[in-house]
C-alpha positions in Angstrom: 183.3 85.3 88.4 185.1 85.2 91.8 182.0 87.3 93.6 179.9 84.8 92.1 182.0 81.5 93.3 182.6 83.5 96.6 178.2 83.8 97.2 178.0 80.0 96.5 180.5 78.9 98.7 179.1 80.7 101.5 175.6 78.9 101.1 177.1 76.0 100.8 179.1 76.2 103.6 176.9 77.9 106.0 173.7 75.7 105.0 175.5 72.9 104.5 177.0 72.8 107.3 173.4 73.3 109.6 172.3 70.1 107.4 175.6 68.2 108.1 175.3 68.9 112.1 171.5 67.2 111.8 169.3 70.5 111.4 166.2 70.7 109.5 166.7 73.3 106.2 162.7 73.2 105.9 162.2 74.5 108.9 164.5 77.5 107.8 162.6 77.9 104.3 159.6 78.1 106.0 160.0 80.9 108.3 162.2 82.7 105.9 159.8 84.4 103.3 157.9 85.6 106.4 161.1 86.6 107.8 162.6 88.2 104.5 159.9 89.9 103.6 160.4 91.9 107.3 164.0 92.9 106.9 164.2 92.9 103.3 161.2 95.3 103.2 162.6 97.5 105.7 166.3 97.4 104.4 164.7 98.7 101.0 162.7 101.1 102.7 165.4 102.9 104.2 167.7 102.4 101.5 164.9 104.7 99.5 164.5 107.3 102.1 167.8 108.1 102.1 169.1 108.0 98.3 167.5 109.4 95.2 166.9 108.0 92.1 170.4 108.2 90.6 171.7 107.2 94.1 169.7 103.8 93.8 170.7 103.4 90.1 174.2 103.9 91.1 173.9 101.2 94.0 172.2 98.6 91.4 175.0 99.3 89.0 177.7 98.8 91.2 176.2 95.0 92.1 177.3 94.1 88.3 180.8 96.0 88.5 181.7 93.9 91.4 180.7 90.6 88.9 182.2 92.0 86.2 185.2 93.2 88.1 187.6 95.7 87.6 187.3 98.1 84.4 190.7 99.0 83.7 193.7 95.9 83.6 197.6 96.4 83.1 197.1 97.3 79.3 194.9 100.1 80.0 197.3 101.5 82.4 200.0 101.3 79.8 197.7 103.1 77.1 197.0 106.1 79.5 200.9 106.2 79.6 201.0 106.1 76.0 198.6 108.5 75.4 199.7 111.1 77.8 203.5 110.6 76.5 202.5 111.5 72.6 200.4 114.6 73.8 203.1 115.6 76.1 205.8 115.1 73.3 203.7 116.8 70.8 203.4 120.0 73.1 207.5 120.1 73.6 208.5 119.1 70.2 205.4 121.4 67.8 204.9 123.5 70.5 200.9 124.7 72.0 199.3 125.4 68.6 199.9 121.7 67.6 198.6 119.6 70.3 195.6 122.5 70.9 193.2 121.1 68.8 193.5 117.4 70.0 192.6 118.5 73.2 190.1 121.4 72.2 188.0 117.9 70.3 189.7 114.7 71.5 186.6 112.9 70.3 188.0 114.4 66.8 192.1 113.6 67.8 193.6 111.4 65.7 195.8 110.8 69.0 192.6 110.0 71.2 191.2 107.8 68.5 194.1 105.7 69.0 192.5 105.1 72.8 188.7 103.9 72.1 188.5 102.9 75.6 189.8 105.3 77.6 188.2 107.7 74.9 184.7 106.2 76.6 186.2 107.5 80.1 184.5 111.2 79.9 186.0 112.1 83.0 189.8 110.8 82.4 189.5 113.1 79.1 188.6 115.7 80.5 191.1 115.9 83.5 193.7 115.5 80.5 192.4 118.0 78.0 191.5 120.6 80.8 195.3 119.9 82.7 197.1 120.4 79.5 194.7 123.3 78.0 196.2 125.3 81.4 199.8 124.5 80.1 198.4 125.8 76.9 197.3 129.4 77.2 199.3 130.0 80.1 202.4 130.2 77.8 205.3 129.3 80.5 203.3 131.1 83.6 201.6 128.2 85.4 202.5 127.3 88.7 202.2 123.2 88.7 201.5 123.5 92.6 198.5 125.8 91.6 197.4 122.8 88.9 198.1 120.5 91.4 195.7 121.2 94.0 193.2 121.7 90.7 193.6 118.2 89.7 193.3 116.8 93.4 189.7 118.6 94.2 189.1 117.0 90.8 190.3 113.1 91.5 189.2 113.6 95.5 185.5 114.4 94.0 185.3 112.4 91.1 186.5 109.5 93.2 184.0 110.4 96.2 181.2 110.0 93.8 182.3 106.8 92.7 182.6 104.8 95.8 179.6 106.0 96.8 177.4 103.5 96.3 180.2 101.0 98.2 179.4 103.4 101.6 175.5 103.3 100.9 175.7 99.1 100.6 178.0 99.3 103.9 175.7 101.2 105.7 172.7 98.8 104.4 174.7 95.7 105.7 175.6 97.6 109.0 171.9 97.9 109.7 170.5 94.9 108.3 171.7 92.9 112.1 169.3 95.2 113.7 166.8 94.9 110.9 167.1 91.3 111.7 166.6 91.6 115.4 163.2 93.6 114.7 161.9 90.7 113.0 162.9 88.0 116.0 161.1 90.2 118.6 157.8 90.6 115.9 157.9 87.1 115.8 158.4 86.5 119.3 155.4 88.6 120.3 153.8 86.2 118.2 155.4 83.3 120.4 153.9 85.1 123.5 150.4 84.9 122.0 150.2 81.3 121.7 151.7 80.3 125.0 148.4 78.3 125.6 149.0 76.6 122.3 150.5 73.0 122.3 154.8 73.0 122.9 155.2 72.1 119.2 153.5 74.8 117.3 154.9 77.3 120.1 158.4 76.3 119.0 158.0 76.8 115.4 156.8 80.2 116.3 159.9 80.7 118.5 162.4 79.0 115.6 161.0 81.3 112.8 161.9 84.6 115.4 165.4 82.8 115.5 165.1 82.7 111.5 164.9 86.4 111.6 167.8 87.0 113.6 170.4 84.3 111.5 169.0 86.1 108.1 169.5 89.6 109.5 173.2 88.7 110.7 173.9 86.2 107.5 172.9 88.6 105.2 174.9 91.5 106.8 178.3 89.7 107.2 177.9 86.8 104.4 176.6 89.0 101.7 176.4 92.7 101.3 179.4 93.5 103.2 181.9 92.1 101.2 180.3 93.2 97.9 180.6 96.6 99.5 184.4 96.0 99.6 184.5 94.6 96.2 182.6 97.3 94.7 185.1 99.8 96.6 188.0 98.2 95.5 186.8 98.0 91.8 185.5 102.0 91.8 189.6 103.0 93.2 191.0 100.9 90.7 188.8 102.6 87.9 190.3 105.6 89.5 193.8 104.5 89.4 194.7 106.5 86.0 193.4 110.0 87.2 196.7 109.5 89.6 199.2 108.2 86.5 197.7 111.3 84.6 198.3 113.6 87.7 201.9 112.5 88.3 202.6 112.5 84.7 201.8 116.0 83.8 202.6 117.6 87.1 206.4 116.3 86.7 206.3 117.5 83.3 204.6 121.4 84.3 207.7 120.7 86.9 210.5 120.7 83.5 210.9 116.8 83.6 211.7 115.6 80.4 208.4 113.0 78.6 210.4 110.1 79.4 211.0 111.1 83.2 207.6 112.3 83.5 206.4 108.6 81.8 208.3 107.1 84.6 206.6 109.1 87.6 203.1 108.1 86.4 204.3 104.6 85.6 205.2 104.2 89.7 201.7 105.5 90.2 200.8 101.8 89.0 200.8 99.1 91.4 203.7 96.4 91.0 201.4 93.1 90.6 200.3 95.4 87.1 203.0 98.1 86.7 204.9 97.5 83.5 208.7 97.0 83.3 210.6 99.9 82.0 211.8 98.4 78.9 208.2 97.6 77.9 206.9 101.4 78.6 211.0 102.8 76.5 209.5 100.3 73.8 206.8 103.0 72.7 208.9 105.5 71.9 210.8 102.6 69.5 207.9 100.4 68.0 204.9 101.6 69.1 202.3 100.4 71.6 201.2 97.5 69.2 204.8 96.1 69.5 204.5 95.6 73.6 200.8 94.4 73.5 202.6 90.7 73.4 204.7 91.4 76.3 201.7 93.0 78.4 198.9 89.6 77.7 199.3 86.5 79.2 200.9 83.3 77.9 197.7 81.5 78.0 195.9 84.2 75.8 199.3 84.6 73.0 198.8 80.4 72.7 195.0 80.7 72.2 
């Protein structure tokens, strides 16, 4: 929604603006499929070269999670709280041959089932079942500093991968000012060509060069760049619970009791989303159906 507002207010602004102050938009729609066809062929050119096919998929996919926006919201946080506080609570309370086979099939858990969203996260599942399957066979032994470094390679590669395509979009929009420039000097070379041509056709050939330039520049600052930080920001926030999980468990490994080791991941969260203590204490009381009222907004508990 906002990426979408955000692209219209640019055109209207920049264009707008250039129609406002007296310019002539046809004269920039008539250069510009000339022009685009320059940089935007070269910017996907390069962009090929230099990415294989799942590379490109993940670049086109990350276009729609910056309009969607973020994947996980407050709730979601407080679920992977949830979630990791039963299985922790099962493993202390039943001991490992209780909580073994929810993490040996979570698709099969009763626990996980509870989850179907995070269940759909393959790679939060797995950084939960593998942590606690090392707590599990290594029957008091582990060192939680050993884990630790485990789950960071983990989290550092996972989250690599994911703002990948954010870097490959950056490096587009870092190149597409030059891109832009290549066009002006083709079309100037065209300009030079015609010098014995009359002053009026000579400057259309010298505006549409200028064309190239603006959409090069435009497209760089106005567009791609800031979806690059938008997709960034929404691939680290879908990363966000790896860290609650990490904190979580590691202070439990550490001899923290489920409650204390609730409360490390829950400052993993930040505090314009982090949940109040007495909502996350609620769980262990009501159950998370009971605080789903306190997490939603107003607006939605009136609809």
């Amino acid at each position: 929604m906002f990426a979408a507002i955000g692209i219209i207010v640019v055109l209207v602004m920049v264009f707008g603006g250039f129609i406002v102050s007296g310019g002539s938009i046809g004269v920039i729609l008539h250069a510009l499929p000339i022009e685009m066809t320059v940089i935007g062929g070269a910017a996907i050119g390069s962009t090929i070269v230099g990415h294989n096919g799942a590379d490109l998929k993940a670049l086109l996919g990350g276009f729609g999670k910056a309009f969607k926006g973020p994947r996980y919201n407050k709730k979601d946080f407080l679920d992977v709280i949830f979630l990791v506080s039963k299985l922790m609570k099962m493993l202390r309370t039943d001991g490992p041959v209780a909580v073994e086979p929810h993490i040996e099939d979570p698709k099969s858990s009763a626990i996980f089932a509870e989850y179907p969203k995070l269940l759909k996260d393959s790679t939060l599942i797995h950084l939960i079942c593998d942590t606690l399957r090392l707590v599990v066979v290594s029957s008091g032994t582990l060192d939680p500093r050993a884990v630790e470094d485990v789950m960071d390679n983990s989290i550092k590669t996972h989250t690599h991968h994911a703002i990948q395509p954010a870097n490959s979009l950056q490096t587009l929009a870092d190149a597409l000012p030059a891109l832009g420039i290549v066009a002006a000097v083709l079309g100037v070379i065209k300009a030079m060509g015609a010098l014995d041509q009359s002053p009026k056709l000579l400057g259309g050939f010298i505006g549409a060069a200028l064309v190239g330039t603006f959409a090069g520049i435009f497209l760089s600052y106005g567009v791609l760049s800031p979806f690059a930080i938008k997709i960034k920001m929404t691939r680290e926030k879908k990363c966000r619970p790896y860290i609650i999980v990490k904190q979580t468990l590691l202070a439990f490994m550490n001899g923290a009791m489920p409650q204390i080791a609730v409360e490390h991941g829950r400052k993993m969260i930040a505090s314009p989303e982090r949940p109040s203590i007495d909502v996350v204490e609620n769980e262990t009381i009501a159950g998370p159906k009971a605080v789903v009222a306190e997490v939603e907004p107003k607006a939605a508990r009136a609809s």
